[in-house]
C-alpha positions in Angstrom: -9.2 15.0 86.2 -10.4 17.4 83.5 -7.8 20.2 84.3 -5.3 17.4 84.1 -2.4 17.9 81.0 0.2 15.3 79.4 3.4 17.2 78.1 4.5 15.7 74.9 8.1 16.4 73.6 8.8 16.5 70.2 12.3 17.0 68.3 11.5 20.9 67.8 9.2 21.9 70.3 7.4 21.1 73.9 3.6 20.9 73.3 1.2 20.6 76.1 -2.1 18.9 75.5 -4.9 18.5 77.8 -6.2 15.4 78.8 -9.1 15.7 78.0 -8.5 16.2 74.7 -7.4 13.5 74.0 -9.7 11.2 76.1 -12.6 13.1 74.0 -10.9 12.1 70.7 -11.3 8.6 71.4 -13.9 6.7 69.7 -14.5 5.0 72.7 -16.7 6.1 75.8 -14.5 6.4 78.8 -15.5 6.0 82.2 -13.0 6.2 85.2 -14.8 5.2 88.7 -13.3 5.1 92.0 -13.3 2.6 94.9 -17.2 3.4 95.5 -18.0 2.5 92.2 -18.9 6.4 91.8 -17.7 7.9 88.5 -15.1 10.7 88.6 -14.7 11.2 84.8 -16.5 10.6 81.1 -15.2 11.4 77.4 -18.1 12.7 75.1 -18.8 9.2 73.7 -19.4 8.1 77.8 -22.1 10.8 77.3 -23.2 9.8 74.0 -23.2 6.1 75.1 -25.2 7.1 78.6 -27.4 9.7 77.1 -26.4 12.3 80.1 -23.8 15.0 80.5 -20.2 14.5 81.9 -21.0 17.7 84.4 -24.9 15.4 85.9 -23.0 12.1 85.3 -19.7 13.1 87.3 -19.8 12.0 91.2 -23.0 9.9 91.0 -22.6 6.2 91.6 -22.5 3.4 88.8 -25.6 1.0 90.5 -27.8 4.7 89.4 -27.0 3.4 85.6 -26.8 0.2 85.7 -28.1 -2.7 88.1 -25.9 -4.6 90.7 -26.4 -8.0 88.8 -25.0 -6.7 85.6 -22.1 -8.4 84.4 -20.2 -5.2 84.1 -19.9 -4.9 88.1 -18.4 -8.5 87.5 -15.6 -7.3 85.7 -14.8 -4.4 87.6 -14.4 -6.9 91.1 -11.9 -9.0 88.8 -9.7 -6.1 87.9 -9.3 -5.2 91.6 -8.9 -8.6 92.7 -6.3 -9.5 90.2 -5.1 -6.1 89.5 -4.6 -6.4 85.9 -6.5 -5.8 82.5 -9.8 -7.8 81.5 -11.4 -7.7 78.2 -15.2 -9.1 77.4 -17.2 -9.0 74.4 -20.7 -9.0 73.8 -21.4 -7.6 77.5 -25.2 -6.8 77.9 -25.8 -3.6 79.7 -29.6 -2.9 80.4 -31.3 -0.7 82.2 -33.8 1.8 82.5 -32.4 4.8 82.4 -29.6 4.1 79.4 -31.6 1.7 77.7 -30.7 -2.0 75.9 -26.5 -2.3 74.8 -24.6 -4.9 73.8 -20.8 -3.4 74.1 -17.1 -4.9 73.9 -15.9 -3.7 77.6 -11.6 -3.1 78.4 -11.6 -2.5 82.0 -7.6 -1.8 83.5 -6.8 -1.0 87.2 -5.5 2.5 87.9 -2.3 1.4 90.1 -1.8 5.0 91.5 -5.1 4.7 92.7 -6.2 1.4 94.6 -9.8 0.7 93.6 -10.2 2.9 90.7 -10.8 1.6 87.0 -10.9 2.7 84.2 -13.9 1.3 81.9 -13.5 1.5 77.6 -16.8 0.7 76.3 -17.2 0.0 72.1 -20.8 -0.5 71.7 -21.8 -2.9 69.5 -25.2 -3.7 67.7 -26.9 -6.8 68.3 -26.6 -8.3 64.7 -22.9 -7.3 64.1 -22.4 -9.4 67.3 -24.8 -12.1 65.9 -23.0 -12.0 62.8 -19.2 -12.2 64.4 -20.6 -15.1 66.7 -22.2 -17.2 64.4 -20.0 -16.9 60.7 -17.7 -20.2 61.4 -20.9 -21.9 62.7 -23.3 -21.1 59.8 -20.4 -21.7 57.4 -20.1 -24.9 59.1 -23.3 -25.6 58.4 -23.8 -24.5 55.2 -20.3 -27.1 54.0 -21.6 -29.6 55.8 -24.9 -30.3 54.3 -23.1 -29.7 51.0 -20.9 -32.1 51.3 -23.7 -34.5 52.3 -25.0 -33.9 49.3 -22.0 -34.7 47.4 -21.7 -38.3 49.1 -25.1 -39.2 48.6 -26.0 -37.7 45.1 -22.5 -38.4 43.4 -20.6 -40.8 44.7 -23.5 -43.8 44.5 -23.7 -43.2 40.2 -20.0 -43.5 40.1 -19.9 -46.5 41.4 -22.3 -47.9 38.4 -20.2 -45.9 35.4 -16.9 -47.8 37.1 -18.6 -50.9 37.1 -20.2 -50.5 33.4 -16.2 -49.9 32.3 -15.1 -52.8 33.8 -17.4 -55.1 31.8 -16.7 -53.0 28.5 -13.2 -54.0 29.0 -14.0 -57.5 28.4 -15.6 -57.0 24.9 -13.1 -54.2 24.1 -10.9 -54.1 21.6 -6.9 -53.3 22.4 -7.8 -49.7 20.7 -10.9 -49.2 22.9 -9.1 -49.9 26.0 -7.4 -46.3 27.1 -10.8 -45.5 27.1 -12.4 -47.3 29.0 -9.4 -47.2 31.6 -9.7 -43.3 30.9 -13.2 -43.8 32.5 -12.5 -46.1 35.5 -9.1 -43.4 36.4 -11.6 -40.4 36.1 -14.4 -42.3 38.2 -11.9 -43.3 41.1 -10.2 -39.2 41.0 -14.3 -38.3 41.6 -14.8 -40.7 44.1 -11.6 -39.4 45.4 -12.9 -35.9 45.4 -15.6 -36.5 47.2 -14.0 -38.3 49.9 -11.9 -35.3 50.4 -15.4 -33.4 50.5 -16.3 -35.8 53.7 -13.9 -33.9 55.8 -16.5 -31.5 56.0 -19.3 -33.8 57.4 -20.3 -34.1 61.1 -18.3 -37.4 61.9 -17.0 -38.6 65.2 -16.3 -36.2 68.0 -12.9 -34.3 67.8 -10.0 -36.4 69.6 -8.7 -33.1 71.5 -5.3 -33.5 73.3 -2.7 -31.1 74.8 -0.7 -29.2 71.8 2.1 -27.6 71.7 1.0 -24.6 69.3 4.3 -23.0 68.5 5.3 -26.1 67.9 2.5 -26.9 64.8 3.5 -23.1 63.9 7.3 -24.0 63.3 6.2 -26.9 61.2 3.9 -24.7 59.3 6.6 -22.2 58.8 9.0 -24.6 57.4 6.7 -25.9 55.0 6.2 -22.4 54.1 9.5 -21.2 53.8 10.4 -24.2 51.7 7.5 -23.7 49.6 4.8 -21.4 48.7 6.4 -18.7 50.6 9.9 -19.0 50.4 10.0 -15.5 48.9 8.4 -14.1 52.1 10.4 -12.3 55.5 8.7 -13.9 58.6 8.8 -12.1 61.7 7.2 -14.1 64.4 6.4 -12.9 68.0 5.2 -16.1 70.0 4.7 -16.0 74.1 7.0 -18.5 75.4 5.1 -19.0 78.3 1.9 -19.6 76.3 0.0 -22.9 77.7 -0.9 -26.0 75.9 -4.3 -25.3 73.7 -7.0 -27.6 73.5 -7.2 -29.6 70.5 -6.8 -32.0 67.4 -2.9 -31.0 66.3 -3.2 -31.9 62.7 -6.5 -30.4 62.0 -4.2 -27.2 63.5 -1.5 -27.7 61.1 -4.7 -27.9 58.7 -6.2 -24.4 59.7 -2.1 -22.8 60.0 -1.2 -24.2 56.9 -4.7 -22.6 55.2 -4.1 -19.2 56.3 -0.6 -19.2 56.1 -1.2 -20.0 52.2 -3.9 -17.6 51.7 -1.7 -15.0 53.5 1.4 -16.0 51.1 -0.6 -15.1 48.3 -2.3 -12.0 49.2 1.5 -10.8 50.3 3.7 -8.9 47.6 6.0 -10.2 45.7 8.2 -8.0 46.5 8.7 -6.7 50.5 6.2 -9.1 51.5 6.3 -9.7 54.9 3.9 -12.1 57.3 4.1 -11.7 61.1 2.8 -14.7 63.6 2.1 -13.9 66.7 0.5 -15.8 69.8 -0.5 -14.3 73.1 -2.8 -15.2 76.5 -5.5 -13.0 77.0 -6.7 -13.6 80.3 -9.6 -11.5 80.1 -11.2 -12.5 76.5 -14.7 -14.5 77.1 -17.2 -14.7 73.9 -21.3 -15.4 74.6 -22.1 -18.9 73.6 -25.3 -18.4 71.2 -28.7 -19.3 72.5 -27.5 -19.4 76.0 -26.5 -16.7 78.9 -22.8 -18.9 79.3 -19.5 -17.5 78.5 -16.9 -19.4 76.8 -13.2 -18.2 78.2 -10.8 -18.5 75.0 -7.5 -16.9 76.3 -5.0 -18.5 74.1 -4.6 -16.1 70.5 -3.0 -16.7 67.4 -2.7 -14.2 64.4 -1.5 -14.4 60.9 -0.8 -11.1 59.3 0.2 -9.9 56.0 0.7 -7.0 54.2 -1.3 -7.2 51.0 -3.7 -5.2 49.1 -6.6 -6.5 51.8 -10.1 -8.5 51.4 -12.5 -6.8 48.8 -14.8 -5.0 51.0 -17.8 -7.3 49.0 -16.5 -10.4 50.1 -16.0 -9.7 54.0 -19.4 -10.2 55.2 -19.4 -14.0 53.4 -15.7 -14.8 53.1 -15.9 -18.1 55.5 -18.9 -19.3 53.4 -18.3 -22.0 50.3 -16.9 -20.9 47.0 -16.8 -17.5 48.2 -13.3 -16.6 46.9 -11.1 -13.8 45.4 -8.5 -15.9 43.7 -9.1 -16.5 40.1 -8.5 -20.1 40.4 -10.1 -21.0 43.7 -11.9 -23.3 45.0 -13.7 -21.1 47.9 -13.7 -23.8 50.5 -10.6 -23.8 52.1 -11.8 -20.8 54.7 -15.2 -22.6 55.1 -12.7 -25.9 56.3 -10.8 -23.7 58.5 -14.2 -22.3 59.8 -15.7 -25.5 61.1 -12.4 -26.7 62.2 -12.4 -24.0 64.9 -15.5 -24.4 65.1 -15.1 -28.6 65.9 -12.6 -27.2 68.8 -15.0 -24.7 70.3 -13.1 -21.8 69.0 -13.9 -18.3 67.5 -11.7 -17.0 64.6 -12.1 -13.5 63.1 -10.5 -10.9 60.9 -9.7 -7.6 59.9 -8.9 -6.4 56.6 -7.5 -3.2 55.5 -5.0 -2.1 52.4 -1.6 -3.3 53.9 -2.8 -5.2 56.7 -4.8 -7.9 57.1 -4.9 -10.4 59.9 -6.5 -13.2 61.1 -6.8 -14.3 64.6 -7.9 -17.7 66.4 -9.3 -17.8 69.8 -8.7 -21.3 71.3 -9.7 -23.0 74.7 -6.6 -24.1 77.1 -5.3 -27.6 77.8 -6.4 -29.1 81.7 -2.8 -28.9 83.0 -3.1 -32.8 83.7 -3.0 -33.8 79.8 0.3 -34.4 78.7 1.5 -32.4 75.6 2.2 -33.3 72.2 
């Protein structure tokens, strides 16, 4: 495979580049094994990711790296049983001779060649994966006992200042009154506030049903378009053939609506442009925290814009309270969004960079017996 070539035509000359090249320019370790499980090929990260040369490593057999029980031999069976791509994150890999990772694994059948795949490994260290895991959750957290807080600490004293204005009213004098109606408006549009705040509290299990998501995204569009984005192109790329996701529709509209907004107004105001998208990855599992299960969340949806991109300070805490880069925010409509996906078993995630930023959603898929709505 290493004296292979790809020929590349351009509009004023033919180049020819060899394979390996290219594989070596990835950022990624390659491996490519046959139907033996015996390696035929590896990139220079394979050999910086397995701490041996491409010319020892070539020919031996996989179970010499890594044991039988690894998850990663588990992948490889599902590719050549089902013959397409599978993608996992978080995958352990632990042995002797390479050591402790924790890597994002691609895995793709080689169709030419029945039993052969090719593995893409992106190593990850153990607290980035923490950190990606656990963000909605902590920032759950973290809103929740706020909000707590708020219900105990604030609205009990309310109560008495409404109830003190009331009997003022009945000694007041006609010129006293706006005042003390001032005080009884402003105590109820607290009292309001912090009701608002309880949507944040742990409360009663989530009612999750079938939902139609392209249908919550059309309403979420609309509102847009009519609205805080009207001055926005929309280009959205949905999977027709997506399946029904697992969840609570309008606390979906909820999280949509949020990003949607926050995407609106990172946009230009000028060429702006937001693209939706929703796909099935069949592949995609994510590690449940403090346990060895694996969570399948195949169903995707992404919000992109093209804005200036998150400040590279606020990444690491953007889904936690008040963290926010709009002069006038509030900071706690990610942290909502966060422990709504997290109150449907969800992941959501995001990349930021000038021109392109996106958020996507992982969600769990409807049983096929629930009816849709």
């Amino acid at each position: 495979m290493n004296d292979s070539v790809i020929a590349l035509k351009k509009a004023d000359e033919n180049t020819t580049i060899e394979l390996s090249a290219v594989l070596n320019a990835l950022p990624s370790a390659i491996l490519v094994i046959d139907a033996e499980n015996v390696i035929k090929y590896l990139n220079n990260m394979g050999e910086q990711f397995l701490q041996a040369s491409a010319v020892f490593m070539t020919n031996q057999h996989l179970e010499s790296l890594v044991p039988l029980d690894s998850p990663l031999f588990g992948l490889i069976e599902q590719v050549r049983n089902l013959g397409n791509e599978v993608i996992e994150y978080g995958v352990p890999l632990e042995s002797p001779r390479i050591g402790k990772h924790l890597a994002d694994i691609q895995a793709s059948s080689l169709p030419e060649s029945p039993g052969w795949v090719v593995l893409s490994l992106q190593e990850r260290s153990i607290a980035a994966k923490i950190d990606r895991q656990l963000t909605h959750r902590n920032a759950a957290r973290s809103i929740t006992a706020m909000a707590s807080v708020l219900a105990h600490e604030v609205k009990n004293p309310l109560s008495g200042i409404r109830g003190a204005a009331q009997l003022l009213e009945q000694s007041a004098d006609d010129s006293d009154m706006p005042l003390t109606q001032l005080i009884r408006e402003e105590a109820d549009r607290i009292c309001a506030l912090v009701d608002r705040m309880g949507t944040f509290t742990d409360g009663a299990p989530l009612q999750a049903k079938a939902v139609n998501i392209h249908r919550v995204l059309d309403r979420v569009v609309k509102l847009a378009k009519n609205g805080f984005g009207r001055h926005l192109r929309y280009i959205e790329n949905y999977d027709p053939s997506l399946p029904p996701v697992l969840g609570d529709r309008d606390l979906l509209v909820q999280v949509l609506l949020n990003l949607l907004k926050n995407a609106a107004e990172a946009a230009p105001k000028t060429n702006g442009e937001i693209v939706l998208s929703t796909s099935y990855r069949h592949g995609v599992r994510f590690a449940v925290p403090g346990s060895d299960s694996r969570v399948h969340l195949p169903l995707m949806i992404s919000i992109q814009d093209n804005g200036e991109g998150i400040p590279e300070d606020l990444q690491p805490h953007l889904f936690d309270p008040f963290v926010t880069s709009k002069p006038k925010g509030s900071g706690l409509g990610l942290a909502l969004v966060a422990k709504i996906i997290d109150d449907h078993g969800g992941v959501i995630e995001f990349k930021s960079e000038p021109r392109k930023t996106t958020f996507k959603i992982m969600l769990p898929m409807a049983d096929s017996s629930m009816s849709e709505c």
